[in-house]
PDB file with SEQRES, HELIX, SHEET and CRYST1 records, atoms N, CA, C and O in Angstrom:
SEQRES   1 A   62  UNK UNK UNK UNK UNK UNK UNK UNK UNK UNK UNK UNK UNK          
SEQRES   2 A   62  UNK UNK UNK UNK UNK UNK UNK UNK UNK UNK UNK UNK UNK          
SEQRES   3 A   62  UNK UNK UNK UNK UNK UNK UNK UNK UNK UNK UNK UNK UNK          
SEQRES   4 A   62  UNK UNK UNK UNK UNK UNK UNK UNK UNK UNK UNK UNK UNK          
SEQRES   5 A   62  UNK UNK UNK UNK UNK UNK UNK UNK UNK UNK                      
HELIX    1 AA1 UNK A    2  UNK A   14  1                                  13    
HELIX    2 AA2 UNK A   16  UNK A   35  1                                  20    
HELIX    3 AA3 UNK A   38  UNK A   58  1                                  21    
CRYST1    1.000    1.000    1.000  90.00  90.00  90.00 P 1           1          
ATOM      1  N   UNK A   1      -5.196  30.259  -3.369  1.00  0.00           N  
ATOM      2  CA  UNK A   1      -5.612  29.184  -2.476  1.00  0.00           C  
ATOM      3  C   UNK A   1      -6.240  28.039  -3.274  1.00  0.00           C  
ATOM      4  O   UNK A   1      -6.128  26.891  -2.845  1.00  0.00           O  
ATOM      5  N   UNK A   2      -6.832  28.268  -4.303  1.00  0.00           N  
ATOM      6  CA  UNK A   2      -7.439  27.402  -5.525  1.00  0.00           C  
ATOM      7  C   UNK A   2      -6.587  26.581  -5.548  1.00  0.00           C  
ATOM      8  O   UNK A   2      -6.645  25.536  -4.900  1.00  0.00           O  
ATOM      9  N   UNK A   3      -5.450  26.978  -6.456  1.00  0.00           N  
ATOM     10  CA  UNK A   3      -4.098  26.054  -6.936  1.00  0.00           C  
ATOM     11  C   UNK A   3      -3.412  25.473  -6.180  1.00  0.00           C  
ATOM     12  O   UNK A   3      -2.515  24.658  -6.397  1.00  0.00           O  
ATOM     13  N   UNK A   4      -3.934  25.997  -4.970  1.00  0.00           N  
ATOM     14  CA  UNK A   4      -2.828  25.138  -4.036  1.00  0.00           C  
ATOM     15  C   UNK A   4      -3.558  23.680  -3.937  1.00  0.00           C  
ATOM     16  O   UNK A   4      -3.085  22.553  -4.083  1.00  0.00           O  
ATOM     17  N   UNK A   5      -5.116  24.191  -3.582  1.00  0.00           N  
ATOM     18  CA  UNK A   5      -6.060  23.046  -3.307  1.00  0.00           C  
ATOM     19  C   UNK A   5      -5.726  21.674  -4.530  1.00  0.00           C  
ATOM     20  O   UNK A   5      -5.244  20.556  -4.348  1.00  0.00           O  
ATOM     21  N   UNK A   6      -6.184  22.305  -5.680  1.00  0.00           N  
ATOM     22  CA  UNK A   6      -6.243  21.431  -7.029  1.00  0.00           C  
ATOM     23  C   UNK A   6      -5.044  21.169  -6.782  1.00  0.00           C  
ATOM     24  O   UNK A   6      -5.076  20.035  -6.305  1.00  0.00           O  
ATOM     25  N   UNK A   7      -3.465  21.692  -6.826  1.00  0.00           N  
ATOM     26  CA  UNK A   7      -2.532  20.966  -6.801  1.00  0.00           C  
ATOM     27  C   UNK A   7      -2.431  19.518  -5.889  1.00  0.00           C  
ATOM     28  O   UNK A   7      -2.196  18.345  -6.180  1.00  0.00           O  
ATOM     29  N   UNK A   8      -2.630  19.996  -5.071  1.00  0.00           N  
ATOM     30  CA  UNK A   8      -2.826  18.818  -4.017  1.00  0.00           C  
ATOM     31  C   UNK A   8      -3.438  17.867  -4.087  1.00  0.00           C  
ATOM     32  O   UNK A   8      -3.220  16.759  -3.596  1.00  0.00           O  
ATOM     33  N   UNK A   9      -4.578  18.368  -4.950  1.00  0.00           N  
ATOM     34  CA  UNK A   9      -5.453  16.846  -5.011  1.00  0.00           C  
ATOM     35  C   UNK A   9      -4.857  16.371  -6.750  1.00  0.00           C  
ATOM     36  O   UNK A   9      -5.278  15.241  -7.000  1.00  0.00           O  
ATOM     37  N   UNK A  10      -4.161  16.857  -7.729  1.00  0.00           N  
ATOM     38  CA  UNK A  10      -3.496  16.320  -8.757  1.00  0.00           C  
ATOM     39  C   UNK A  10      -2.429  15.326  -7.973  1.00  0.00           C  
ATOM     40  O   UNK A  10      -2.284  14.220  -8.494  1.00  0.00           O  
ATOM     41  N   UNK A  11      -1.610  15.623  -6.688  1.00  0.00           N  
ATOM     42  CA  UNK A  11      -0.453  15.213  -6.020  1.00  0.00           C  
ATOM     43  C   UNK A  11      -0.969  13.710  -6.055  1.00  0.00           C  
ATOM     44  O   UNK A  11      -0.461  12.748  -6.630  1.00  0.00           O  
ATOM     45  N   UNK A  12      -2.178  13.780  -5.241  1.00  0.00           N  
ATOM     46  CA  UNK A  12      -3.189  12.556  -4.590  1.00  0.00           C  
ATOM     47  C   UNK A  12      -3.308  11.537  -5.486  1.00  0.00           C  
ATOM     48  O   UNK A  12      -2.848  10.395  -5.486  1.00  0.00           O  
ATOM     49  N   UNK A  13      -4.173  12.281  -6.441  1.00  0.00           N  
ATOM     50  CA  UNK A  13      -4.646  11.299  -7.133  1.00  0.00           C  
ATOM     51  C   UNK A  13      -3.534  10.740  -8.402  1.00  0.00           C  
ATOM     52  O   UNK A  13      -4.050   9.879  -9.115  1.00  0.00           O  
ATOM     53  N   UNK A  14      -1.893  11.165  -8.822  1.00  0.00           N  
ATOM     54  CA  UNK A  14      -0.860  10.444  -9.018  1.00  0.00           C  
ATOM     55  C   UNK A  14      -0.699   9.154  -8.869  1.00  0.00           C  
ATOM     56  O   UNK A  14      -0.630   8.169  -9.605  1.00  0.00           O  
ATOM     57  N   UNK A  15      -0.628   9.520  -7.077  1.00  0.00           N  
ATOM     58  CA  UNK A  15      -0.451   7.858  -6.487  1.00  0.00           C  
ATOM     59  C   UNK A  15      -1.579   7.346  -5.969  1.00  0.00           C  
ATOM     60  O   UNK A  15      -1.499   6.383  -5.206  1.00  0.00           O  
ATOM     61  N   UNK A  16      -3.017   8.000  -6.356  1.00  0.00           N  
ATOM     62  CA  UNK A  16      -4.154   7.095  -5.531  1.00  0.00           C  
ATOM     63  C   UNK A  16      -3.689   5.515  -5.753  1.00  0.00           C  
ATOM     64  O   UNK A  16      -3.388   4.865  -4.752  1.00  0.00           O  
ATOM     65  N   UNK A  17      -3.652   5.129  -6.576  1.00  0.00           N  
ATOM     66  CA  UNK A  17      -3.236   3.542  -7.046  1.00  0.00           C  
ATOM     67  C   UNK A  17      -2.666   2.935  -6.157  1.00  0.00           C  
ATOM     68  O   UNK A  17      -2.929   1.782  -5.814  1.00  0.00           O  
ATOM     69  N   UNK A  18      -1.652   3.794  -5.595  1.00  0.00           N  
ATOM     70  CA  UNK A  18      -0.433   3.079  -4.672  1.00  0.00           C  
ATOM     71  C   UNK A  18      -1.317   3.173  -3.293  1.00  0.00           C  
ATOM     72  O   UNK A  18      -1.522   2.233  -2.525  1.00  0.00           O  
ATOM     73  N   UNK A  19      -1.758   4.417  -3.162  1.00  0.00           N  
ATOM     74  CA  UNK A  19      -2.647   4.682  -1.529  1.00  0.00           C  
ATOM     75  C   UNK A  19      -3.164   3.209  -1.259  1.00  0.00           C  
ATOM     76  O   UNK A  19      -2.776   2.378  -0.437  1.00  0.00           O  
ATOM     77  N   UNK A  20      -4.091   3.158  -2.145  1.00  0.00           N  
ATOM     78  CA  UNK A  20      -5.276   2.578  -2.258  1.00  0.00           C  
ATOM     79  C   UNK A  20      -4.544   0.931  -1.748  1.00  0.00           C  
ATOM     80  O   UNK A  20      -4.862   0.282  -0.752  1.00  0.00           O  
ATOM     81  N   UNK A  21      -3.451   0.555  -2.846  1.00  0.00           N  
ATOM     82  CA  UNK A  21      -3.199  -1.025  -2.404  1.00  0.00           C  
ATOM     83  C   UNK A  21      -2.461  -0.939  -0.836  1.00  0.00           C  
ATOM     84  O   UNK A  21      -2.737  -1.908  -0.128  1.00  0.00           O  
ATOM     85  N   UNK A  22      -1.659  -0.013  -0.279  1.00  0.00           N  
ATOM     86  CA  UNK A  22      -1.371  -0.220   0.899  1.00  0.00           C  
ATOM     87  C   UNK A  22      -2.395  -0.094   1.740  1.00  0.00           C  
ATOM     88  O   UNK A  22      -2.247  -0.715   2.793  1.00  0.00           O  
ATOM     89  N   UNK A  23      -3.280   0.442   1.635  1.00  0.00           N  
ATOM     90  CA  UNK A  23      -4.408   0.368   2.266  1.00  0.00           C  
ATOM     91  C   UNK A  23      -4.925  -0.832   2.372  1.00  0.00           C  
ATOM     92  O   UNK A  23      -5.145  -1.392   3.446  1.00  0.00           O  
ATOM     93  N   UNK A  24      -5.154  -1.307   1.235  1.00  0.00           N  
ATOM     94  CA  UNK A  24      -5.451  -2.888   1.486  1.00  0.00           C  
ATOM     95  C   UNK A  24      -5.048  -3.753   1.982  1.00  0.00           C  
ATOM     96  O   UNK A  24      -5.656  -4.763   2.336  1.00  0.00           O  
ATOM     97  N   UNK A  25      -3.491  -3.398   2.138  1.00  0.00           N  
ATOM     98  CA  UNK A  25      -2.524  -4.576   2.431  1.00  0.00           C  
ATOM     99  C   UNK A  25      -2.676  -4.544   3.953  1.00  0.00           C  
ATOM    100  O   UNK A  25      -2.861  -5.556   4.628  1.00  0.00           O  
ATOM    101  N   UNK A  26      -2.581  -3.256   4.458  1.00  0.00           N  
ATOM    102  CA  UNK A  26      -3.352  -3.100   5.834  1.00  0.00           C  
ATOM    103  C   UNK A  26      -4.043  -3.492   6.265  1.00  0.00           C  
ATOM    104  O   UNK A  26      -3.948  -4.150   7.301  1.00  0.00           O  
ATOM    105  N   UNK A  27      -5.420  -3.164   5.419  1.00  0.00           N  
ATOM    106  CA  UNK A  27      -6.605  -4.610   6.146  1.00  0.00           C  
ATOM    107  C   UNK A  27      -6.578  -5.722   6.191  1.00  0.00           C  
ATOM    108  O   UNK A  27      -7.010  -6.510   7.033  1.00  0.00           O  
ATOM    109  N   UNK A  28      -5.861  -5.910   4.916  1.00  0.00           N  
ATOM    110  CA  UNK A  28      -5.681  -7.559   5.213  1.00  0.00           C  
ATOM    111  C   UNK A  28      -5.426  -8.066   6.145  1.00  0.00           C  
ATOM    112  O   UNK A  28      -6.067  -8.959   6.700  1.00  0.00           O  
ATOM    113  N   UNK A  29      -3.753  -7.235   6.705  1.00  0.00           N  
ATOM    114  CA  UNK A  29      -3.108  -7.418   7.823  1.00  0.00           C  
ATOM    115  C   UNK A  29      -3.449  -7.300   9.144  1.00  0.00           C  
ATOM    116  O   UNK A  29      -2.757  -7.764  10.050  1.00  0.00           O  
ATOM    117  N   UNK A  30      -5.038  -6.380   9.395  1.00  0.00           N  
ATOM    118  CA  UNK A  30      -5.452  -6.411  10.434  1.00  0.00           C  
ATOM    119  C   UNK A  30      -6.527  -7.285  10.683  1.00  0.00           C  
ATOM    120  O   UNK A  30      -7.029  -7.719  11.720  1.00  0.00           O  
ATOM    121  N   UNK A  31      -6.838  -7.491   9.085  1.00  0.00           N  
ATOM    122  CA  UNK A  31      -8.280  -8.589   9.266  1.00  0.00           C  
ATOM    123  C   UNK A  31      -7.426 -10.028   9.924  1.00  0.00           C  
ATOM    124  O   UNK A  31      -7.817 -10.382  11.036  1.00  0.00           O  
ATOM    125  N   UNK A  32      -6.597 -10.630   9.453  1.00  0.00           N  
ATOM    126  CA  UNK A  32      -5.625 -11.899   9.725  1.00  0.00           C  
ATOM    127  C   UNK A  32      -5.000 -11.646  11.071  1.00  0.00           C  
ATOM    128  O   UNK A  32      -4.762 -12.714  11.634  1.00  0.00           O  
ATOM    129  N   UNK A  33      -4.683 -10.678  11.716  1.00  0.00           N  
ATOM    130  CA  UNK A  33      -4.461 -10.408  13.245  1.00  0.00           C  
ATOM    131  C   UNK A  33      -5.420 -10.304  14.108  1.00  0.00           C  
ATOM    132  O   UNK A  33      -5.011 -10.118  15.254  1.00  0.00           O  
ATOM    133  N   UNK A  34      -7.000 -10.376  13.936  1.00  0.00           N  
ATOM    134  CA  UNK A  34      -8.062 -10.526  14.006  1.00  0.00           C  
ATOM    135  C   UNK A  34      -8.614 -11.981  14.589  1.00  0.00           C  
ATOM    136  O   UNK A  34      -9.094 -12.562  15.562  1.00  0.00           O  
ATOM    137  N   UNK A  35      -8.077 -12.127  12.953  1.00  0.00           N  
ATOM    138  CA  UNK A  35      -8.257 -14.458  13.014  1.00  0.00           C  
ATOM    139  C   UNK A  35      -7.744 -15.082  14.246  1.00  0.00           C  
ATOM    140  O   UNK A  35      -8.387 -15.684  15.105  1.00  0.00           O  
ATOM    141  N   UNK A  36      -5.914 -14.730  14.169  1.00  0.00           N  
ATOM    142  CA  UNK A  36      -5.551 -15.271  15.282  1.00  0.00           C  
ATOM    143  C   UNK A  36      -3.865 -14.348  14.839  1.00  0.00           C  
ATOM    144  O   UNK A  36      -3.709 -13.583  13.888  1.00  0.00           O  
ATOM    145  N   UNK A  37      -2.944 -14.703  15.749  1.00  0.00           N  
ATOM    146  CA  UNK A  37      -1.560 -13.666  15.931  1.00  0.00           C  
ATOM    147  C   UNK A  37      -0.942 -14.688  14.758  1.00  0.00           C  
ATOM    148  O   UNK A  37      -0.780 -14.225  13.629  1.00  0.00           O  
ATOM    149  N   UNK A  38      -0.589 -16.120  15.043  1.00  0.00           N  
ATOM    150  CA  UNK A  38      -0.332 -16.732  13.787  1.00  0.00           C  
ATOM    151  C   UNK A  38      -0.305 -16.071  12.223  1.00  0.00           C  
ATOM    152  O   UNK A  38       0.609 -15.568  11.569  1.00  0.00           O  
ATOM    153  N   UNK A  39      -1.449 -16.262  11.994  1.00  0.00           N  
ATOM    154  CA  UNK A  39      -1.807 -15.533  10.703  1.00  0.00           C  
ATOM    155  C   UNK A  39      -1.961 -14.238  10.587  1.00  0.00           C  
ATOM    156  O   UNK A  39      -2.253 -13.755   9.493  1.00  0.00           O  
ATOM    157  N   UNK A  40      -1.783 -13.439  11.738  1.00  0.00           N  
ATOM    158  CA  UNK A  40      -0.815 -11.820  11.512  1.00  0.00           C  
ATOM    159  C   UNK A  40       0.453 -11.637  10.768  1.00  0.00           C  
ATOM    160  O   UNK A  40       0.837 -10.823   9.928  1.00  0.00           O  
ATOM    161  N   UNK A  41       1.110 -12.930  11.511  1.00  0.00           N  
ATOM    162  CA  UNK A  41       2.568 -12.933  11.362  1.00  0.00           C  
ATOM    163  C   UNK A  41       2.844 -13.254   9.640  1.00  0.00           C  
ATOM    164  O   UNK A  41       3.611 -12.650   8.891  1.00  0.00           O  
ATOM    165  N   UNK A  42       2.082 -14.230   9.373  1.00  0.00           N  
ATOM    166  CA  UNK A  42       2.114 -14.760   8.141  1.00  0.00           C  
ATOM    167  C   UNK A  42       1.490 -13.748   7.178  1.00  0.00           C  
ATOM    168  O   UNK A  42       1.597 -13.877   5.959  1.00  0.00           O  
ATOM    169  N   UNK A  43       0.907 -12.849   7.696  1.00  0.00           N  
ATOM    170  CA  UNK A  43       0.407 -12.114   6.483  1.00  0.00           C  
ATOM    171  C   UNK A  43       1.206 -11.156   6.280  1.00  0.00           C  
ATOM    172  O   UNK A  43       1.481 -10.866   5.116  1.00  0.00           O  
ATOM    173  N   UNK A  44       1.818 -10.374   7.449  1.00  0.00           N  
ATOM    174  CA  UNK A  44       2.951  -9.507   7.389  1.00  0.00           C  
ATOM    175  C   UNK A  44       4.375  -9.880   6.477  1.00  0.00           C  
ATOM    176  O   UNK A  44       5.285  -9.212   5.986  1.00  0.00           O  
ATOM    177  N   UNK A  45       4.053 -11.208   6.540  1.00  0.00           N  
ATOM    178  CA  UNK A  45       5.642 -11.679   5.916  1.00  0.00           C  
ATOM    179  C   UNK A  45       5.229 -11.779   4.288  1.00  0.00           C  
ATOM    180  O   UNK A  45       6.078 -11.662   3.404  1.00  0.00           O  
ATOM    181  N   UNK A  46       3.598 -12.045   3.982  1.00  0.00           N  
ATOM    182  CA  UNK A  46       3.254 -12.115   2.663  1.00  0.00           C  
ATOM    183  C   UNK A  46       3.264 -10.784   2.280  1.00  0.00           C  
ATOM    184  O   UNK A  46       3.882 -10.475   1.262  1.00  0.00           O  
ATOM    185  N   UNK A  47       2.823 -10.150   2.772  1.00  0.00           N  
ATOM    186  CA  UNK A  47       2.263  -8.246   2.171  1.00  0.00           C  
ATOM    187  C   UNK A  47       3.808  -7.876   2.282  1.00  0.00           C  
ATOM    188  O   UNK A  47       3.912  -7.097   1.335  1.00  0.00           O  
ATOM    189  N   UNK A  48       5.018  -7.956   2.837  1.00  0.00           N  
ATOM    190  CA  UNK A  48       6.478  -7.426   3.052  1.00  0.00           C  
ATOM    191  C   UNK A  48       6.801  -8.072   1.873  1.00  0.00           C  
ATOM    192  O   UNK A  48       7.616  -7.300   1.370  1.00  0.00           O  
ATOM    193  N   UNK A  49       6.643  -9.198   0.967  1.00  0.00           N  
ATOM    194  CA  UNK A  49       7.209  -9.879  -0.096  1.00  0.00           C  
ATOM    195  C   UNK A  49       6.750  -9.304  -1.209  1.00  0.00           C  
ATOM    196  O   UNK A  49       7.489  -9.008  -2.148  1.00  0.00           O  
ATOM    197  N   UNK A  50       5.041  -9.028  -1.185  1.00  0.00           N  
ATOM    198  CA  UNK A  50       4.850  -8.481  -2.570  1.00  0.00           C  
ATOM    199  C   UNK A  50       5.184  -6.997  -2.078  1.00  0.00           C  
ATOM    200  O   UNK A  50       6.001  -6.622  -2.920  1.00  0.00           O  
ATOM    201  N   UNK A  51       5.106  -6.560  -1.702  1.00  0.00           N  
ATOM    202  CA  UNK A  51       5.713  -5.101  -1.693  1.00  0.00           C  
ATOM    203  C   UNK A  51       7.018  -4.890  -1.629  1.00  0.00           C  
ATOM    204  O   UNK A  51       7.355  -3.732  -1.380  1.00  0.00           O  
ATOM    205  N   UNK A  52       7.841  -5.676  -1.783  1.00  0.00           N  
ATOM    206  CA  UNK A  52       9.667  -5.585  -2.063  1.00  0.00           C  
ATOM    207  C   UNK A  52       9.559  -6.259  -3.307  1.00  0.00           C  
ATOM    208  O   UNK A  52      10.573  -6.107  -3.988  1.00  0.00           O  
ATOM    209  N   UNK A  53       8.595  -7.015  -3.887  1.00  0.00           N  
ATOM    210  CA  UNK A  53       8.812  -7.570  -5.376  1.00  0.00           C  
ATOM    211  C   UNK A  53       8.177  -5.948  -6.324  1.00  0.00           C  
ATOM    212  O   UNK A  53       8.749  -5.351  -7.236  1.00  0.00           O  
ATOM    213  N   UNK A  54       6.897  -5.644  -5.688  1.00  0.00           N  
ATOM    214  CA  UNK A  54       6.705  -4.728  -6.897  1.00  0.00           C  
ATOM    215  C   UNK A  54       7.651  -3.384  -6.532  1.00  0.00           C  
ATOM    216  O   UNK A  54       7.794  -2.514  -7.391  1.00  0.00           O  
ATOM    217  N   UNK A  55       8.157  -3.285  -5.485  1.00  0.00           N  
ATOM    218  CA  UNK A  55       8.721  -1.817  -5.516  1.00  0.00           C  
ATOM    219  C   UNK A  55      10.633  -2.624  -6.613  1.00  0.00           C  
ATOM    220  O   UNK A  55      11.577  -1.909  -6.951  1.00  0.00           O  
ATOM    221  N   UNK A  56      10.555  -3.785  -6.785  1.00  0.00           N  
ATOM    222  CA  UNK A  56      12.142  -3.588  -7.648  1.00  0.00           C  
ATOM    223  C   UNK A  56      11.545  -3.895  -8.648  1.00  0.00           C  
ATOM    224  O   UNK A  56      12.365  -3.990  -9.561  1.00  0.00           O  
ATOM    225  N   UNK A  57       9.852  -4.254  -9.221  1.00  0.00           N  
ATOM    226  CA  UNK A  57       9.471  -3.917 -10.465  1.00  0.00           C  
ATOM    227  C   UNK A  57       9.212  -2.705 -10.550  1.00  0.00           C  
ATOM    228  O   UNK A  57       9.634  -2.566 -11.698  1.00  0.00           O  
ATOM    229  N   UNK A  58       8.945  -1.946 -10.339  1.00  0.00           N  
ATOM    230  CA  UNK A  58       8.628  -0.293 -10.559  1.00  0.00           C  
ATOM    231  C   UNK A  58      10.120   0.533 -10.538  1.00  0.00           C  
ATOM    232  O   UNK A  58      10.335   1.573 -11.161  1.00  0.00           O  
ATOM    233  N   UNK A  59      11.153  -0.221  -9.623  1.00  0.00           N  
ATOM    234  CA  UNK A  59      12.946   0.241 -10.113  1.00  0.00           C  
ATOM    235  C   UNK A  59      13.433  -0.202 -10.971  1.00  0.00           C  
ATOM    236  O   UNK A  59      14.565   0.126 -11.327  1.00  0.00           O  
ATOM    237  N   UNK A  60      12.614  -1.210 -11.640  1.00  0.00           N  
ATOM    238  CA  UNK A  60      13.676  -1.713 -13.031  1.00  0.00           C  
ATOM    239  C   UNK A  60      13.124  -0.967 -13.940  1.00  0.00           C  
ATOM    240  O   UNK A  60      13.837  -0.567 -14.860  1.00  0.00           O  
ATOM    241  N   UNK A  61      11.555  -0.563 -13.887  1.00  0.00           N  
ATOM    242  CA  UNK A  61      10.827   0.347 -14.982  1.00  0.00           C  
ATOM    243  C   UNK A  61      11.861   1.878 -15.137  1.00  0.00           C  
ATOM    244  O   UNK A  61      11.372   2.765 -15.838  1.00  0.00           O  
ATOM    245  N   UNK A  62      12.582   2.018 -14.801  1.00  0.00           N  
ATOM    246  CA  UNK A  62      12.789   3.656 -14.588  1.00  0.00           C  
ATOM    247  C   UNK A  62      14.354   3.533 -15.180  1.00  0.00           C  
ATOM    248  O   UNK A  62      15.064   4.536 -15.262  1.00  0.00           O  
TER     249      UNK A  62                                                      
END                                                                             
């Protein structure tokens, strides 16, 4: 039951990095839907751009 635990949290903390910025990109996105629906929209379309730019930088790495 140990190894399963520690495995799991080795799994985690792999991609904490990645958790962590979608997480952010989230708040952002809810803090700016907050402001007003306008700048929901606009932030959704910003956080959808850098996250299709770095996911074909992280496919050209490989």
């Amino acid at each position: 039951m140990v190894y399963l635990i520690t495995d799991f949290f080795k799994l985690i903390w792999k991609y904490f990095d990645v958790l962590c910025f979608l997480a952010a990109i989230i708040f952002a996105v809810w803090g700016c839907f907050l402001l007003s629906f306008t700048a929901g929209i606009f932030s959704i379309a910003v956080s959808l751009v850098i996250i299709g730019y770095l996911s074909e930088k992280i496919a050209n790495l490989q």
